[in-house]
N, C-alpha and C positions, 0 to 999 in steps of 0.2 A: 403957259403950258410947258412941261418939261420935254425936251428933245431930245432923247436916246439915241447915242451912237454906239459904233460898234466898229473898229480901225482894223480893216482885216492884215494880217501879217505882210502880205505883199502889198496892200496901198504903203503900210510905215516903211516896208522896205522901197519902194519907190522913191517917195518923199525924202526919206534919207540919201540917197544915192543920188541924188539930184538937188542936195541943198534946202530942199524946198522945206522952210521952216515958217508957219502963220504965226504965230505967237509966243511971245517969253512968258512965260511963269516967272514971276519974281516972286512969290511968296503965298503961300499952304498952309492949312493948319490940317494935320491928323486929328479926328476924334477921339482922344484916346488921355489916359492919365496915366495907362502903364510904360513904364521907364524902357523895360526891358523891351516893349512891342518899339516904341520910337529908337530904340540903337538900330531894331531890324528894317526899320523906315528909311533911317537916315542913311544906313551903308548901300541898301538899295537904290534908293530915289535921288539918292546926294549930287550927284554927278550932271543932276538937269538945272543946276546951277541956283535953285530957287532957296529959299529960306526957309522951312519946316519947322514951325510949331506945334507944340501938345498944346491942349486946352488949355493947362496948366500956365504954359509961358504966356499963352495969349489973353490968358486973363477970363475965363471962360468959364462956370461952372451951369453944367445942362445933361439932365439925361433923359433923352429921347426914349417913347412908348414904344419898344419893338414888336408890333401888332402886324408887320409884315407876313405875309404866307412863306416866302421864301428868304433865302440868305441875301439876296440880294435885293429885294424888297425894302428887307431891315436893313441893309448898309445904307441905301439912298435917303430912308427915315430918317438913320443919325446924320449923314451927310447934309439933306436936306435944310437941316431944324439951324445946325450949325450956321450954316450958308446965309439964311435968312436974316440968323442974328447978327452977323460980321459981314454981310455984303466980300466977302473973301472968297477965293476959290478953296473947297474943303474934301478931306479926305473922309472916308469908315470904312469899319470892316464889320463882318456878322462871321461867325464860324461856329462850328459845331462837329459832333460825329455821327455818321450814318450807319446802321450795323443790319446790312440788307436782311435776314433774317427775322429781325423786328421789322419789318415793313419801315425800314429808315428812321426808326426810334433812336436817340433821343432827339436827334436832326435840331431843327433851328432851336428844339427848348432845351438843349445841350447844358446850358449855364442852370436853367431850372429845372431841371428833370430831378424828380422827388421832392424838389422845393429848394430855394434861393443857399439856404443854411444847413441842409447835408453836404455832411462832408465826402469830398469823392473816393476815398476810401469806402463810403458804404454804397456809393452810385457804381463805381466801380465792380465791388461783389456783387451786388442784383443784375448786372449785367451779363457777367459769367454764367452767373445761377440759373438766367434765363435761357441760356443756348447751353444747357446741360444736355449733353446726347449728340449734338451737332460736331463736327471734325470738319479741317481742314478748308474750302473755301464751303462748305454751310457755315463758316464764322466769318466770310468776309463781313469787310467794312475799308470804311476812309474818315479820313478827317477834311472839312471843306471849308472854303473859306473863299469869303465872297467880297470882292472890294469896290466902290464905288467914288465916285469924282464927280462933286455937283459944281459947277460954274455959277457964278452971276446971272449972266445969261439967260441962264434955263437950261443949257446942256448937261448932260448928264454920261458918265460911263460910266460903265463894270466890267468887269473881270472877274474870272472862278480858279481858281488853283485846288488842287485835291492832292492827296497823298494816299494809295490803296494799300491794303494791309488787312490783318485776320485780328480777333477777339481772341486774346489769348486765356491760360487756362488758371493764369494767377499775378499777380503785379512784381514788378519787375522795374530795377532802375532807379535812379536819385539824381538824373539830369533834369526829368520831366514835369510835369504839373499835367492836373485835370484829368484826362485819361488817358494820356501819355503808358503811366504803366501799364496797362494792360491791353493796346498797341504795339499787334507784331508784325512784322516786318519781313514775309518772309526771304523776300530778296538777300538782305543782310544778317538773317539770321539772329535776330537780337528784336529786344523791344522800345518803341521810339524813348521812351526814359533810358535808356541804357546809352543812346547815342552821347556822341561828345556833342556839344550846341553848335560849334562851325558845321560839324555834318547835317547834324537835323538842321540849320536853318537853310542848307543848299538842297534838301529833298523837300522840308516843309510847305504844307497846303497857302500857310501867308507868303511865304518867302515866293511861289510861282506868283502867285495873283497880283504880289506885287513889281514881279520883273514884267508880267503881261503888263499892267499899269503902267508901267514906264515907257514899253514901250507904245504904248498910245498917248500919252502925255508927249512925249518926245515927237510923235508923229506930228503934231497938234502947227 
């Protein structure tokens, strides 16, 4: 039976403040094949001294049914499946965009919203199309991203990172991918494709989920 924890801020800050460390991590595998996701893995997670694998390195090919209801449901899926295969401690993520006005459409079916092989240039315009009339925060949304750590064991964590922002009124930007363009930001005034990739990976919905991970890893 899996055991769900949950490391509240002040237990890790305790434990760290007091030495108190239960176990090393010496070595992780991310679910993942994308290159670009593992540089943001490894600048984050890097420092907890362990070894970080992609599938890829680790010799790995598997893609888990994401039949989860929630983001984090589906992280522990892919985590899970992994874990089982490799008796390793394993990492996933699930992410997606919420855009509250659709009732949190496209949310976990993010990747498949309109189907696997549209491209998001047309996912993107049906999404504008649909908050035709709506202004200002009637366009909120965020991007969410939910990250999960299955053990051996049975233990199990997650963590949620979000990024809040509005559905802008056209695409924008040549940093981003998926619906990055049309992701504004009101804060900074610009859309998340428009960011330089150092900024967006320090405001990004994975880049939180993954410093929270860390710090529950590190609690550990």
């Amino acid at each position: 039976e899996d055991i769900l924890l949950s490391v509240s801020w002040a237990e890790a800050t305790e434990r760290k403040s007091t030495g108190e460390r239960q176990m090393k991590i010496e070595k992780m595998i991310f679910a993942t094949g994308n290159e670009g996701k593992m540089r943001e893995v490894r600048m984050i997670l890097g420092d907890l001294g362990a070894e970080i694998l992609s599938l890829k390195e680790a010799g790995i090919q598997a893609e888990a049914e994401e039949n989860g209801t929630t983001f984090e449901e589906n992280a522990v899926i892919k985590a899970k499946e992994i874990m089982e295969k490799t008796g390793a401690l394993v990492l996933a993520d699930d992410s997606g965009l919420e855009v509250d006005a659709l009732n949190g459409e496209p949310g976990i079916y993010s990747a498949r919203y309109m189907g696997h092989e549209t491209s998001y240039h047309i996912k993107n315009k049906n999404l504008i199309e649909r908050l035709e009339g709506k202004t200002g925060e009637e366009r909120s949304a965020r991007f969410v991203c939910a990250i999960a750590a299955c053990f051996p064991d049975g233990r199990v964590l997650t963590t949620r990172g979000t990024m809040e922002g509005q559905i802008g009124y056209e695409e924008k930007g040549e940093n981003g991918f998926g619906y990055d363009p049309i992701f504004y930001l009101p804060e900074y005034q610009c859309y998340s494709g428009e960011l330089p990739l150092e900024e967006k990976n320090k405001l990004s919905h994975r880049g939180k989920a993954l410093r929270l991970m860390k710090e529950q890893l590190d609690a550990l």
